[in-house]
N, C-alpha and C positions, 0 to 999 in steps of 0.2 A: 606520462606522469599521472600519478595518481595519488588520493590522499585517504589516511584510514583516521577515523575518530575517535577518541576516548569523548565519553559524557556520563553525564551520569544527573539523578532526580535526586530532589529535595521534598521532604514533607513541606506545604505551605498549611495543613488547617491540622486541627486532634494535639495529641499529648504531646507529640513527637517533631512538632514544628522545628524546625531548622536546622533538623538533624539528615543526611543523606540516607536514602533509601534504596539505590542501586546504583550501579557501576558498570557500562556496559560499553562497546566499541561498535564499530558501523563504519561502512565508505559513504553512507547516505543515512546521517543521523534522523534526517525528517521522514524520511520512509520508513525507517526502524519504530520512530514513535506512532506512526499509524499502527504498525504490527503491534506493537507492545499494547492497544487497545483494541483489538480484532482476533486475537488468538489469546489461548491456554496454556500453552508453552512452556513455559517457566515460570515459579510464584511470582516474581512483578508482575506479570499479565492479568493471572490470577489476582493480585493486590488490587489491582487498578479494576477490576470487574465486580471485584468485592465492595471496595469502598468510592471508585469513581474517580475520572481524570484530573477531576480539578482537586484532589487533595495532594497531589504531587506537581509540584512545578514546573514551569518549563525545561523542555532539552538544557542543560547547560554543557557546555562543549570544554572541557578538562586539558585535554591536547590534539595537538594532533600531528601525525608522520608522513611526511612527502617522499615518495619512493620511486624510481622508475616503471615500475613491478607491482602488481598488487600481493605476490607472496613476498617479498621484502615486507610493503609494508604491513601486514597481516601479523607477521613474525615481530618483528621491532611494537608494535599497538600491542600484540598479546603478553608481552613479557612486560611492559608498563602497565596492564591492567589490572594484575594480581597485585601489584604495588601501589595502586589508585585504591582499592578495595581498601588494604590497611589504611591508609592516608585520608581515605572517608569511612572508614569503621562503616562498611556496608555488608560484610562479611559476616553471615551466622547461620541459625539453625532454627529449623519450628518451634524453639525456644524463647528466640530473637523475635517476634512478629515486626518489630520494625524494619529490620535487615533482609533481602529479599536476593543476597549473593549467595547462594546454597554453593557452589562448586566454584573451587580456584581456575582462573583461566592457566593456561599451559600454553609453553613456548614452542614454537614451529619453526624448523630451519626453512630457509627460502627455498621455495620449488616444493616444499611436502606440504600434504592438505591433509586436514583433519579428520580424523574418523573418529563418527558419533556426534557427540555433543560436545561442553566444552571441557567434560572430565574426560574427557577420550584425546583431546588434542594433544598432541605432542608425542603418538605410539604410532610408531611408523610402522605396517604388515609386512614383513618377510615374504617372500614369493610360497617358501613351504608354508606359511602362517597359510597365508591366503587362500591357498591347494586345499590345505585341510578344512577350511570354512566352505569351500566351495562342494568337497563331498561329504559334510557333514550336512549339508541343508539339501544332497539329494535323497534320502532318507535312506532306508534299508540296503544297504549294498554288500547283506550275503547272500543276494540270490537275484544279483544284476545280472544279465543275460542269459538265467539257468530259464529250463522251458521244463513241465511237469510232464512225464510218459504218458500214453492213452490208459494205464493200468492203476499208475497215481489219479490220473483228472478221476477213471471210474470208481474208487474208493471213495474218492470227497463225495463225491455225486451220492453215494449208497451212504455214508453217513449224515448226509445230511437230510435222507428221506425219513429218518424216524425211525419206529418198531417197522424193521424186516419180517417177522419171523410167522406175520399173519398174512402176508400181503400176495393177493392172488388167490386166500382161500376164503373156500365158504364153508358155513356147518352144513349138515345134512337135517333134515327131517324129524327126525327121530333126536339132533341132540338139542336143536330147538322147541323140542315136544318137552324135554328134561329140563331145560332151564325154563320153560317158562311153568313149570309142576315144581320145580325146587322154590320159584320166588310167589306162591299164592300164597295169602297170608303174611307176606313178610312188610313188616310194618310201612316199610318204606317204599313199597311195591304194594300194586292193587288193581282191579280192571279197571277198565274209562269211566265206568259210572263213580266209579268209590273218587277218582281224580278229580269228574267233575263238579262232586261233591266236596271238594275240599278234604278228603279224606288220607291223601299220599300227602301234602304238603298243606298249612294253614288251612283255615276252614276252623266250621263248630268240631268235627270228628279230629282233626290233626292238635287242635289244642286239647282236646280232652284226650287223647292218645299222650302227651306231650306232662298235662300237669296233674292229670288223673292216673291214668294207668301207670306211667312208668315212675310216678313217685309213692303208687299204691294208694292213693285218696279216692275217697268215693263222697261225689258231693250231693248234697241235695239239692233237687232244681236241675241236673244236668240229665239227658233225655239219655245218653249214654250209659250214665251210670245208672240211672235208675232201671232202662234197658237189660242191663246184666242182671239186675236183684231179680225179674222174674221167672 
């Protein structure tokens, strides 16, 4: 034997005093009212965390169903409670802030249990339903059991090293001699002393490279330009 509860809260303090504020079922209403102040669950919970216990009143217990069963009674309390909602106008929308019913309870035949939450209850899964949820959350399944040949793995492998097309060689002598004769003089290139002078990057020489020469100013005071004038 077993029993299922209908209950539901009342505003006790604020605008909204002695108007009902939720609607809810339980086999153990006084356990339920711990949870509804320990968790975020649903906007009640939420309410009660926002504004605090004691602006809602005590559990009041609405009905309640004796059953042999607890899915009897589960089924018979659920089909009453969407009808307690109307009957306490506790039913609404983040429009309603007093009303903290966002989702209609739904009816369950004896022996089925609910899936989800309470906008889920009363959608019994198909075995195909089921099948398909079950390889839909194994992910990728075009290429379940396939294995990649030694000649695909070595493709990946070589794409994903980068430029091939140097790799393994060196220059010679002579084309090291050519590049480093094509880049003297080039502004951005210079020996170690011009570097450590600031003269490749910031520095006195790399700003007057910078807002002297390449905008064609010649300033007075600047050791550079005046440098040039002789």
């Amino acid at each position: 034997m077993t029993i299922r509860f209908i209950y539901a809260y009342k505003w006790v303090r604020g605008p909204y005093t002695g108007l009902y504020a939720y609607v809810g079922s339980s086999f153990d209403p006084e356990k339920r009212d711990r949870a509804h102040s320990s968790r975020s669950d649903i906007p009640f919970d939420r309410a009660i965390k926002r504004y605090g216990r004691e602006v809602f009143g005590p559990v009041e217990i609405l009905e309640a169903f004796v059953a042999e069963t607890k899915p009897t009674a589960l089924s018979a309390s659920i089909a009453r409670e969407d009808q307690w909602m109307d009957v306490c106008n506790t039913y609404g929308t983040f429009r309603t802030p007093n009303k903290f019913n966002r989702s209609r309870a739904r009816y369950i035949d004896a022996g089925m249990s609910a899936v989800g939450g309470r906008a889920g209850r009363g959608k019994v899964l198909t075995e195909g339903h089921k099948a398909n949820l079950s390889v839909a959350k194994m992910g990728n399944q075009a290429r379940l059991g396939l294995k990649n040949s030694e000649a695909h793995n070595q493709k990946l492998r070589e794409a994903n090293l980068g430029n091939r097309h140097r790799l393994g060689q060196t220059n010679s002598e002579t084309h090291n001699d050519k590049i480093s004769e094509a880049l003297k003089g080039h502004p951005l290139f210079g020996s170690k002393e011009d570097c450590a002078r600031g003269g490749r990057r910031g520095g006195p020489k790399g700003r007057h490279t910078r807002w002297h020469v390449n905008k064609g100013f010649v300033k007075a005071g600047c050791e550079f330009c005046m440098a040039g004038l002789v």
